[in-house]
N, C-alpha and C positions, 0 to 999 in steps of 0.2 A: 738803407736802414740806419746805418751807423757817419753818412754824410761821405764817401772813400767813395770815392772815382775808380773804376776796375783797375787802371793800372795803378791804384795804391795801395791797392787791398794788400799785398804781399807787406809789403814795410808796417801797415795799420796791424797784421796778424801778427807782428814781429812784435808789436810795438805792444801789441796788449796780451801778449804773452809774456812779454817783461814784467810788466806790469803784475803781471797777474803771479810773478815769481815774486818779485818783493812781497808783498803780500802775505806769500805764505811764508815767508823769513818773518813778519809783522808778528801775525799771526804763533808762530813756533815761540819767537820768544814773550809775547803777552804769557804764553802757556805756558811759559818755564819760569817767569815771574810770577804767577797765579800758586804754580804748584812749591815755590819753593815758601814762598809766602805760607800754604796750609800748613807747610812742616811744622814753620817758625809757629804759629798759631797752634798746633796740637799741643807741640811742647810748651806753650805760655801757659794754655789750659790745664796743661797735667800740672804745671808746678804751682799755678794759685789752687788747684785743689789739696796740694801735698804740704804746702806752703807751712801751715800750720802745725803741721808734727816737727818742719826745723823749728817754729818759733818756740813750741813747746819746750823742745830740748836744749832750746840754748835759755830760758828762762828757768831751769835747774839744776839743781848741783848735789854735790854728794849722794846719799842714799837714794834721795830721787829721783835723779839722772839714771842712777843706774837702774831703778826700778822701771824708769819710763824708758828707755833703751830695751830692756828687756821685755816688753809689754808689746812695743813697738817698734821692735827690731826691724820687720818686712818693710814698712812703711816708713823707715827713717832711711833705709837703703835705697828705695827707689825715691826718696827728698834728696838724696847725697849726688846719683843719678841723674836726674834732674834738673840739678844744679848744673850739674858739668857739661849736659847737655844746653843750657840756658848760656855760662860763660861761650861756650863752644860759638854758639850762634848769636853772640853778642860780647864778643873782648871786649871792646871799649866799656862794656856797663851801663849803656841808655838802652834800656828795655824798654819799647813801644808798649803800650798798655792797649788789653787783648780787643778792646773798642775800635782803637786807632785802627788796629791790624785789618779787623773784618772790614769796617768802613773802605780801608785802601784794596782787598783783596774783592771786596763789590765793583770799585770803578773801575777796575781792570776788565772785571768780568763781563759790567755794562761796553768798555772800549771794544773788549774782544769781539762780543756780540754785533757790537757796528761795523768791526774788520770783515765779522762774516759775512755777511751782506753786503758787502764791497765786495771782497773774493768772491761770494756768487755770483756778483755780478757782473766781474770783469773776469771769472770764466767762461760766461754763458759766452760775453761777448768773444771773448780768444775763440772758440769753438766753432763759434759761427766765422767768423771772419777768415777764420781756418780752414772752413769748408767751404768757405765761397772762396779762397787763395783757389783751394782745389776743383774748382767746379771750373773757374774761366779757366785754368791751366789746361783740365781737358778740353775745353770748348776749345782753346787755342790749336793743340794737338789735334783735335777732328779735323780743324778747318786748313789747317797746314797739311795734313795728308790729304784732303780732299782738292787742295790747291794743287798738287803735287802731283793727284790723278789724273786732273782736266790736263796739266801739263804733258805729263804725257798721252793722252788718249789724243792731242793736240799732232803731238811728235808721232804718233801712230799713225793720223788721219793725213799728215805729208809725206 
């Protein structure tokens, strides 16, 4: 099925069991760039929604700073939050715009998709190959004790 001559099957089973390990290292890290990506993306979200209570407060002063602080205490605390969450996962200060993000956080998602489909199908094959290693290994072992009988029913009969 797979073109492997019996006696290759063993190195082929080896061979796309490797295979099929990369793979899922492929695979592990598309999913930890996928997921660290959502974080980065929740947080961009929260802060263009919050965005506007820092602009608010920094385009005020005296009485009505203090009014709108006060108004908007909860809401200026998690903008301050936000923020520092925002530096945290971007020091340098080029903040991807939240477009960019989801666009890149899809072709990951379409690669991964194709990784799976690969990993399916270079474990069906490990699996098979695996159990055909296994299949002639016994057929060997039958045939080698059954070699082994005649040999002796041979040494009996003289």
């Amino acid at each position: 099925q797979y073109g492997v001559e019996p006696d290759q099957v063993r190195g082929a089973a080896m061979a796309a069991f490797i295979y099929r390990t990369h793979l899922v290292g492929e695979l592990n890290d598309l999913n930890t760039q996928i997921e660290d990506l959502q974080v980065k993306l929740k947080v961009l979200k929260k802060y263009r929604k919050v965005r506007r209570v820092g602009e608010g407060l920094k385009a005020l002063s005296g009485k009505d700073e203090k009014k709108y602080r006060k108004e908007h205490s909860g809401e200026i605390a998690e903008y301050h939050e936000t923020c520092k969450q925002v530096l945290e996962l971007y020091p340098s200060g080029n903040i991807p715009k939240v477009e960019n993000l989801e666009k890149h956080i899809e072709s990951l998602q379409k690669k991964l998709a194709k990784k799976n489909t690969e990993y399916n199908q270079a474990d069906k094959k490990s699996r098979e190959l695996s159990e055909a290693t296994r299949t002639i290994e016994e057929y060997l072992r039958h045939e080698q004790s059954r070699g082994q009988q005649q040999k002796r029913k041979r040494n009996d009969l003289e």
